[in-house]
C-alpha positions as CSV (number, residue, x, y, z in Angstrom):
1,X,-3.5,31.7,-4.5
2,X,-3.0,33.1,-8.0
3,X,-3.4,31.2,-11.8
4,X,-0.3,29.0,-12.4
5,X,1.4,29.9,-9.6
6,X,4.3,27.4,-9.1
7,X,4.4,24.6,-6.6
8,X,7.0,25.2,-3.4
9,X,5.3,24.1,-0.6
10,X,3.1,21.0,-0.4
11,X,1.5,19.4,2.7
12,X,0.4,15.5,2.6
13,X,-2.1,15.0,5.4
14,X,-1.8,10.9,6.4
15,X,-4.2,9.3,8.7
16,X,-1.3,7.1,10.2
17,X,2.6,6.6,10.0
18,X,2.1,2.9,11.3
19,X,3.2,-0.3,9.4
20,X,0.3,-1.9,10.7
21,X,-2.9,1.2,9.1
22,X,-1.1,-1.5,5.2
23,X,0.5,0.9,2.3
24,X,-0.4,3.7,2.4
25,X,2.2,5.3,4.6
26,X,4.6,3.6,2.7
27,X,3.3,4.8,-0.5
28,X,3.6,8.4,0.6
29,X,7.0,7.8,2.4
30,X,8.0,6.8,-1.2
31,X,6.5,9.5,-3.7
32,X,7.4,12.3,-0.6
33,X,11.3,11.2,-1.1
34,X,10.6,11.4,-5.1
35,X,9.1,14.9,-4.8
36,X,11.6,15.8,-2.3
37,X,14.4,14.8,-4.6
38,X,12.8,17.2,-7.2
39,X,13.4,20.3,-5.1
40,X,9.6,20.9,-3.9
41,X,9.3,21.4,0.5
42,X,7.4,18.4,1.7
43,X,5.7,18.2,5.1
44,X,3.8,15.7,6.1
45,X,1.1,15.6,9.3
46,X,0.4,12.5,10.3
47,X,-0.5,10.6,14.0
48,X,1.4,8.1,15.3
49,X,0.8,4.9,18.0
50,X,4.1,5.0,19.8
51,X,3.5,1.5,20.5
52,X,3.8,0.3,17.0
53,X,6.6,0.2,14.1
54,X,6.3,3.5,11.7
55,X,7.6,4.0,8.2
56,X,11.3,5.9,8.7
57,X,10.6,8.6,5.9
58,X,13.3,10.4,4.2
59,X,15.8,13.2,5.9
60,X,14.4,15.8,3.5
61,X,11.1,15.3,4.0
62,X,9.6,17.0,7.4
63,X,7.6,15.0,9.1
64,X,5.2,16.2,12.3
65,X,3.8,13.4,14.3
66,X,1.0,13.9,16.4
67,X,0.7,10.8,19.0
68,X,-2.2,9.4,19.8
69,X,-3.7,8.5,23.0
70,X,-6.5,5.8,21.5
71,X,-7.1,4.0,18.0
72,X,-9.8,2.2,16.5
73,X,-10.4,0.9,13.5
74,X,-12.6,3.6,12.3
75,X,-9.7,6.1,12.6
76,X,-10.9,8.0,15.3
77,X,-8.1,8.4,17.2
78,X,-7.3,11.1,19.6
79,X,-4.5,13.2,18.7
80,X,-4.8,16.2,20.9
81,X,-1.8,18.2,19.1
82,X,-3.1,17.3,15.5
83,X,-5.6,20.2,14.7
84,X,-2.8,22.7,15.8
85,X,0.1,21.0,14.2
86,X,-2.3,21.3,11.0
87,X,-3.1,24.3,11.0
88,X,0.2,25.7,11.2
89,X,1.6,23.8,8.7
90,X,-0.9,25.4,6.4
91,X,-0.3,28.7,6.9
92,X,2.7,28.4,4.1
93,X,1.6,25.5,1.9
94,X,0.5,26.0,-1.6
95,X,-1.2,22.9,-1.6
96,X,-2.5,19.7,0.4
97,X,-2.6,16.2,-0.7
98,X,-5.1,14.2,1.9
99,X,-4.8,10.8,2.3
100,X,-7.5,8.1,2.3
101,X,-11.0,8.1,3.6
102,X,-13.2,8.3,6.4
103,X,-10.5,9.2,8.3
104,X,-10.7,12.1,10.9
105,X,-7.5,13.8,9.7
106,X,-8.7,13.8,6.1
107,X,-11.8,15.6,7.1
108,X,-10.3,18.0,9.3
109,X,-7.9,18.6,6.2
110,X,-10.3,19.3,3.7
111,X,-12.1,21.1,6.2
112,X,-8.9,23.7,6.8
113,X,-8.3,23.8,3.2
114,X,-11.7,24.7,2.5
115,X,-11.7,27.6,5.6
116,X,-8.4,29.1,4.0
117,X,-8.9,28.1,0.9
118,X,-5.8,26.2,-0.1
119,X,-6.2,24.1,-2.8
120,X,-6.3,20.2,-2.4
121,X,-6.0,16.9,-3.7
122,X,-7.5,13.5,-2.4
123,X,-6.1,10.1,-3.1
124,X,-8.7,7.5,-1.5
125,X,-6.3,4.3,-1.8
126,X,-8.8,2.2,-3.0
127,X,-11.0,3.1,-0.2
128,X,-14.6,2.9,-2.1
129,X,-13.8,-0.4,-3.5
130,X,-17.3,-2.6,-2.4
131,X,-15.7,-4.6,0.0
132,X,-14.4,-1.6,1.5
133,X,-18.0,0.5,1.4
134,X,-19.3,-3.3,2.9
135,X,-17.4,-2.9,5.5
136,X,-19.2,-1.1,8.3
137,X,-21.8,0.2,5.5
138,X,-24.0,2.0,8.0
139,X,-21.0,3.9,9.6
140,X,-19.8,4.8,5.6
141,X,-23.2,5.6,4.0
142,X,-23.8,8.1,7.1
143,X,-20.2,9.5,6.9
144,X,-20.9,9.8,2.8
145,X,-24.2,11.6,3.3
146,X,-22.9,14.2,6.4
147,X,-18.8,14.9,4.8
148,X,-17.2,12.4,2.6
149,X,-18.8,13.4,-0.6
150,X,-18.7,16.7,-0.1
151,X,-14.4,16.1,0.5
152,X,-14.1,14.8,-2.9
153,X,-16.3,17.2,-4.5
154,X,-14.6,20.1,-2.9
155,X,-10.8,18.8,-4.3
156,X,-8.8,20.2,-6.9
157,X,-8.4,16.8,-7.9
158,X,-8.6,13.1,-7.0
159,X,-5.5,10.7,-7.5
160,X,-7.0,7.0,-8.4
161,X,-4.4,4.4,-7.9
162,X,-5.9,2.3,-11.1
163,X,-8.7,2.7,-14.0
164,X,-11.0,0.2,-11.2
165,X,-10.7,3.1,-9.0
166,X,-11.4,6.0,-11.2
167,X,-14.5,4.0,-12.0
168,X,-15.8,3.4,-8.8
169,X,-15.4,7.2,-8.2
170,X,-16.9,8.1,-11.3
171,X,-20.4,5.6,-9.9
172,X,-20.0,8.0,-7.1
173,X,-20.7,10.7,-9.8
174,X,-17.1,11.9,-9.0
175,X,-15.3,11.9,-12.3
176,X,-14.3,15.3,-13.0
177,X,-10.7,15.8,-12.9
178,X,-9.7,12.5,-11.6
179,X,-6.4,11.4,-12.3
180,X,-5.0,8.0,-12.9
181,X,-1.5,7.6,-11.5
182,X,-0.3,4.3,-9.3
183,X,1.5,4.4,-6.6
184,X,5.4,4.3,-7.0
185,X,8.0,2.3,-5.7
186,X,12.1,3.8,-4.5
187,X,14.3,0.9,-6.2
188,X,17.3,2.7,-5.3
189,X,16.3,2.6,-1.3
190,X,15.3,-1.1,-2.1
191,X,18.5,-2.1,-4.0
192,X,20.7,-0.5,-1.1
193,X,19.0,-2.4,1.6
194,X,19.4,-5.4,-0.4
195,X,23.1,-5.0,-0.2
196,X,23.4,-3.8,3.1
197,X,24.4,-6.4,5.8
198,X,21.6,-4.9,8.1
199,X,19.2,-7.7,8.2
200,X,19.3,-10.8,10.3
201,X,17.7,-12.8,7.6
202,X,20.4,-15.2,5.6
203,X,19.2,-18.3,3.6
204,X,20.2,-20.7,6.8
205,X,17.7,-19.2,8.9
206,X,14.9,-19.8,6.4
207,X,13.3,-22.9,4.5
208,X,15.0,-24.3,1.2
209,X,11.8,-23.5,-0.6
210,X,9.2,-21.4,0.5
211,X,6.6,-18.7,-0.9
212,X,5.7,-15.7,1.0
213,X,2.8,-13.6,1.9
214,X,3.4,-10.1,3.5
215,X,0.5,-7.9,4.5
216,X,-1.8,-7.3,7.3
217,X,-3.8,-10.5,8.0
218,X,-7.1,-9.6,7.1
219,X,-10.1,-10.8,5.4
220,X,-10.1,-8.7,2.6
221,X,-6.5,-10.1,1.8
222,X,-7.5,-13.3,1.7
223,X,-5.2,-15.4,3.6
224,X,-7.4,-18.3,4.7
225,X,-8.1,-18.4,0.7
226,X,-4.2,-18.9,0.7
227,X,-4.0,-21.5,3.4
228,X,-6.5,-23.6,1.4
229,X,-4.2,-23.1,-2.0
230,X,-1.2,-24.1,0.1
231,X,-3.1,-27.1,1.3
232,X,-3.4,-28.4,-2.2
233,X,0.3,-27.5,-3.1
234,X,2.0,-28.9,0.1
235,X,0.7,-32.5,-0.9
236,X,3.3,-32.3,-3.9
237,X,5.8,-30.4,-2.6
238,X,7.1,-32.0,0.5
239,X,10.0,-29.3,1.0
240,X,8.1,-26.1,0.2
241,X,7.1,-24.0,3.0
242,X,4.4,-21.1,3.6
243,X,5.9,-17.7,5.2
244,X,3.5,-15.2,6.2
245,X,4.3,-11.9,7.3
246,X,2.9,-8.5,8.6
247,X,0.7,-7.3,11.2
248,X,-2.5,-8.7,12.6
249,X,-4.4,-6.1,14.2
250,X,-7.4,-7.9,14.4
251,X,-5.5,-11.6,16.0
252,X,-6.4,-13.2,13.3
253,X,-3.0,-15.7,13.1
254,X,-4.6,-17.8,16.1
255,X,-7.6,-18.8,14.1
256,X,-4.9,-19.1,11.0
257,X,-2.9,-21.4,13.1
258,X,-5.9,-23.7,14.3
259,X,-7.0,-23.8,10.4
260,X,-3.4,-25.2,9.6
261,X,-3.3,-27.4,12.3
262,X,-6.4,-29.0,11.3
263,X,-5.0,-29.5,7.4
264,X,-1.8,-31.2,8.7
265,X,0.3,-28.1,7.6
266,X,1.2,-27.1,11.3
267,X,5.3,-27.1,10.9
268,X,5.3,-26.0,7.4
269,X,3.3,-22.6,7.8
270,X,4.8,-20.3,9.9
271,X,3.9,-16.9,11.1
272,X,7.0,-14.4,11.4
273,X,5.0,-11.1,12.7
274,X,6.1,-7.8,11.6
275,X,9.7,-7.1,10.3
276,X,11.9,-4.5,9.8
277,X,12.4,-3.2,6.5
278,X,15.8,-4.7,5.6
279,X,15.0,-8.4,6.9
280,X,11.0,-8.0,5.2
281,X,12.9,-7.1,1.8
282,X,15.4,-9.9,2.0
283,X,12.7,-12.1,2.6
284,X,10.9,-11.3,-0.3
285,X,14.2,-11.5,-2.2
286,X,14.5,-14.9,-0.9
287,X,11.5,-16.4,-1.7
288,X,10.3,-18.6,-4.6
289,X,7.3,-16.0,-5.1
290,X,5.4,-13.6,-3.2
291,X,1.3,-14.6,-3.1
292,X,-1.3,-11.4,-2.9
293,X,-4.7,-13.3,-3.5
294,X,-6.5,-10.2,-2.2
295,X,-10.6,-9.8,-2.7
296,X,-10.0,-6.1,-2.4
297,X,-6.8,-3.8,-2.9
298,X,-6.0,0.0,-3.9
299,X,-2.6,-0.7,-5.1
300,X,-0.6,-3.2,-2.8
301,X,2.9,-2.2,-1.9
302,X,4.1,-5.1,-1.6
303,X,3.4,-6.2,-5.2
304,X,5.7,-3.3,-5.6
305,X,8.3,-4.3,-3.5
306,X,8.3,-7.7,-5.1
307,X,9.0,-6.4,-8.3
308,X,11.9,-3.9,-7.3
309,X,13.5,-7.3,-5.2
310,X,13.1,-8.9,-9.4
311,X,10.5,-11.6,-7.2
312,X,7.8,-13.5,-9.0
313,X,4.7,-12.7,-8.0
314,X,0.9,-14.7,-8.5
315,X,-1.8,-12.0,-7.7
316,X,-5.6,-11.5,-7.6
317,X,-7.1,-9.8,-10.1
318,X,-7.7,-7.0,-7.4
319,X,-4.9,-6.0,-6.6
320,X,-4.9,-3.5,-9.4
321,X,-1.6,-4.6,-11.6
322,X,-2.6,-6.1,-14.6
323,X,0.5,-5.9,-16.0
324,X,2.1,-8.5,-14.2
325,X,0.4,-11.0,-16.7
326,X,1.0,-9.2,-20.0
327,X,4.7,-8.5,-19.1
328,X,5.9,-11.9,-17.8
329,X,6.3,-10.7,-13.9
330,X,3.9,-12.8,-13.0
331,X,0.5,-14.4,-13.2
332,X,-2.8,-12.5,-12.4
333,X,-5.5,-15.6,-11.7
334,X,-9.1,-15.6,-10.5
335,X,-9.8,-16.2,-6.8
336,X,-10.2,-20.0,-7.1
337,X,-7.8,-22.6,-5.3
338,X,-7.5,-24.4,-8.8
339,X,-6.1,-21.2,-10.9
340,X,-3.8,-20.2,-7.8
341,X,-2.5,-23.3,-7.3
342,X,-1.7,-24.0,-10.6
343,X,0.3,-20.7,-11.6
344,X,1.8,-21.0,-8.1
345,X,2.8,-24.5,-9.1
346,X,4.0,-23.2,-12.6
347,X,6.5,-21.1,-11.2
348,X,8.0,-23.4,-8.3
349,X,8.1,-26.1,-10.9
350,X,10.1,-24.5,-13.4
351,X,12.9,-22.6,-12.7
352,X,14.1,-21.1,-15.8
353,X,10.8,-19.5,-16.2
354,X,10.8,-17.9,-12.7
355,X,14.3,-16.8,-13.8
356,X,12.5,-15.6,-16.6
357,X,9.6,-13.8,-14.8
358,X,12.5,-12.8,-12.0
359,X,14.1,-10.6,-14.9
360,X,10.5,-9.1,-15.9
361,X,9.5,-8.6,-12.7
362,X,12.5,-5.7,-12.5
363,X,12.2,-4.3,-15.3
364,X,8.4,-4.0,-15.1
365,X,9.2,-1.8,-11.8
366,X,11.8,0.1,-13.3
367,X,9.5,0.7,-16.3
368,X,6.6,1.8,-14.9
369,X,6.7,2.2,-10.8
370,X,10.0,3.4,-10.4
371,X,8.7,6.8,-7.8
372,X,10.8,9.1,-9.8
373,X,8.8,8.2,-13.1
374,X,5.8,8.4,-10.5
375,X,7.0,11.7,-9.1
376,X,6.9,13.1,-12.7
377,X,3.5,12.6,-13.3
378,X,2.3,13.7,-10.0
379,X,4.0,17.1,-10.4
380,X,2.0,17.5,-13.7
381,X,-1.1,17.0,-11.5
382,X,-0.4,19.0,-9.0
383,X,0.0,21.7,-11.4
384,X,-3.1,21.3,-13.2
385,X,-4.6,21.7,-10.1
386,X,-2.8,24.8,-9.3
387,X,-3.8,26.6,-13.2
388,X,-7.7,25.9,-12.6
C-alpha cells in the first residue's frame, strides 16, 4: 500500500446481516449504498441466520453471506465458509471497515488485515458504552485484555457515532485519530417506500391515536420504563394506544405482556413483532411520535428513520442526538416517567406543534443525516487513513 494512494476497493466486515443483531446492519446497508453511489467497489462479508429477516442491501453493493449453523449472544457463531470468504475478499481491497466489537468476525478481520497488512478502520457502534462493558463484564474485560484493545490500537482509525463515544474510547486511552461522524440515513429509499403501495399497513388497520416504539425489546432500551410512562398517559388519553415493534430475541414481550395486564393496559398495548421495511416505515409515518427511552445507545436507527418519515420523536438522552431538542424535532428528556410523560403529552396534546416538530424533524435529517452528506465525510476519513 503506497502514501495517498486512492480509495477503489473497500471491504466492511459485519458481524450479522439480521434485523434482529438492532442497527447496525442497517447503518452499513445505508452508508454502503452512499459510497457505492460515489463510484467506490463495496463488498461486504457478513454471516447470516437463514432463519431470520436480513437487511436487503443495495444492487451495487456485493454482499457475501456466510450462513451460520449456531448463534449466541456473544457472537460466536459458526460460520464455516467465513474465514475463506474473508480472505479472498482481501486479496484486492485497499481497505477494511470492521464493524462492532467482541465479535468473532471483527477479530478475525483485524487479524487478516494485520497478517497482510491492509489498512483498517473500526466503528464500535456504541459498543463500550457502560451498560454495554456491564454486560457480561467478565467475558469483556478478558476479551479487552487477550484482543480487543489491541483491535483498536492496531486501526488506521476509529469511527465514533457521537462525541459520548469518542470519550469513552479516549478513557480507554484510545484517542488518536478517532473520528466523529454519525451514522447516516437514505431519505430517498425512505421517501420511495413511503409512496409505494407495498405495505399492508393503511390507517384502518391501526389505532386512531397511537405512539410507537420500534427496536429490539431489551433492557438496555428501556421498554418496561415505557410501559410505566404509558401507564401514566393512558389515564388521560382514553383513545391513544401503545405500538411496539421489533424483535425480541431474548422473549422478553411475555413478561411485557403480564406487566400490562397487571396495569389495566392489556387491549391498548399491543405487540406487532418484526416488520418488513415498507409496513415498519409506514408505521412510523403514521404515528403521533416515535418513543426511544434507551439507557444505552450508539446511534439508533430508528431515530433516523423517524426523522426521514418528518415523525416526532421524544428520546433519552442516550441515544446520542442531541439535536432533536435544539432544532425542534423533538424533545430529549431525562429517564424519569415524569419528564417522558410530559413531553410525550406535549406533543399528542398539541397538534400544531407536532406539525411544527413534524416539519423539523425532516429537515433535521436532510441537514445533517442525509447518507450522502454522511458518505462525504467518511470518504475524507477513509483517505486520511490511507495518507498516514
Amino acid at each position: 500500500m503506497t502514501p495517498r494512494q486512492k480509495l477503489v476497493k473497500l471491504l466492511h466486515v459485519l458481524a450479522s446481516t439480521n434485523i434482529s443483531a438492532g442497527g447496525p446492519p442497517q447503518a452499513v446497508r445505508d452508508i454502503t449504498t452512499a459510497l457505492a453511489r460515489q463510484g467506490i467497489d463495496i463488498t461486504v462479508v457478513a454471516t447470516t441466520d437463514v432463519q431470520r429477516e436480513a437487511v436487503e442491501f443495495d444492487r451495487r453493493v456485493r454482499v457475501r453471506v456466510c450462513r451460520t449453523l449456531f448463534n449466541d449472544s456473544l457472537g460466536l457463531s459458526l460460520a464455516p465458509r467465513f474465514p475463506s470468504v474473508l480472505r479472498a475478499e482481501m486479496s484486492s481491497a485497499d481497505m477494511v471497515h470492521v464493524h462492532e466489537l467482541w465479535h468473532f468476525p471483527q477479530a478475525l478481520g483485524s487479524l487478516y488485515c494485520n497478517l497482510k497488512e491492509i489498512p483498517y478502520v473500526v466503528s464500535p457502534h456504541g459498543e463500550l458504552s457502560d451498560w454495554s462493558l456491564d454486560e457480561r463484564r467478565a467475558l469483556k474485560q478478558a476479551a479487552w485484555l487477550t484482543y480487543q484493545k489491541r483491535v483498536l490500537s492496531k486501526a488506521g482509525g476509529i469511527h465514533a457515532l457521537t462525541e459520548e463515544e469518542a470519550a469513552a474510547l479516549a478513557a480507554k486511552g484510545l484517542s488518536a485519530n478517532v473520528h466523529v461522524i454519525p451514522n447516516g440515513i437514505d431519505i430517498a429509499r425512505i421517501q420511495t417506500t413511503l409512496s409505494s403501495s407495498d405495505s399492508n399497513l393503511t390507517k384502518s388497520s391501526l389505532p386512531e391515536r397511537f405512539i410507537l416504539y420500534v427496536g429490539r425489546l431489551h433492557h438496555k432500551k428501556g421498554v418496561f420504563f415505557l410501559l410505566n410512562v404509558f401507564a401514566r398517559l393512558a389515564r388521560e388519553f382514553l383513545d391513544l394506544e401503545l405500538l411496539i415493534a421489533g424483535p425480541d430475541p431474548q422473549g422478553m414481550w411475555e413478561k411485557l405482556s403480564l406487566e400490562a395486564h397487571e396495569l389495566g393496559l392489556s387491549s391498548r398495548v399491543r405487540y406487532l413483532g418484526v416488520l418488513e421495511e415498507s409496513s415498519k416505515l409506514r408505521l412510523i409515518e403514521l404515528s403521533q411520535l416515535i418513543v426511544l427511552p434507551s439507557f444505552s445507545e450508539g446511534m439508533s436507527m430508528v431515530l433516523l428513520e423517524a426523522l426521514a418519515c418528518a415523525t416526532p420523536v421524544v428520546i433519552s438522552p442516550n441515544c446520542g442526538v442531541p439535536e432533536v431538542q435544539s432544532s425542534g424535532a423533538g424533545k430529549v428528556v431525562p429517564l424519569d416517567v415524569n419528564s417522558f410523560s410530559e413531553a410525550i403529552r406535549e406533543v399528542v396534546n398539541n397538534p400544531d406543534r407536532r406539525d411544527a416538530m413534524s416539519r423539523q424533524a425532516f429537515a433535521l435529517a436532510v441537514e445533517k443525516f442525509q447518507s450522502t452528506r454522511v458518505a462525504a465525510r467518511m470518504i475524507k476519513f477513509y483517505a486520511e487513513v490511507l495518507e498516514r
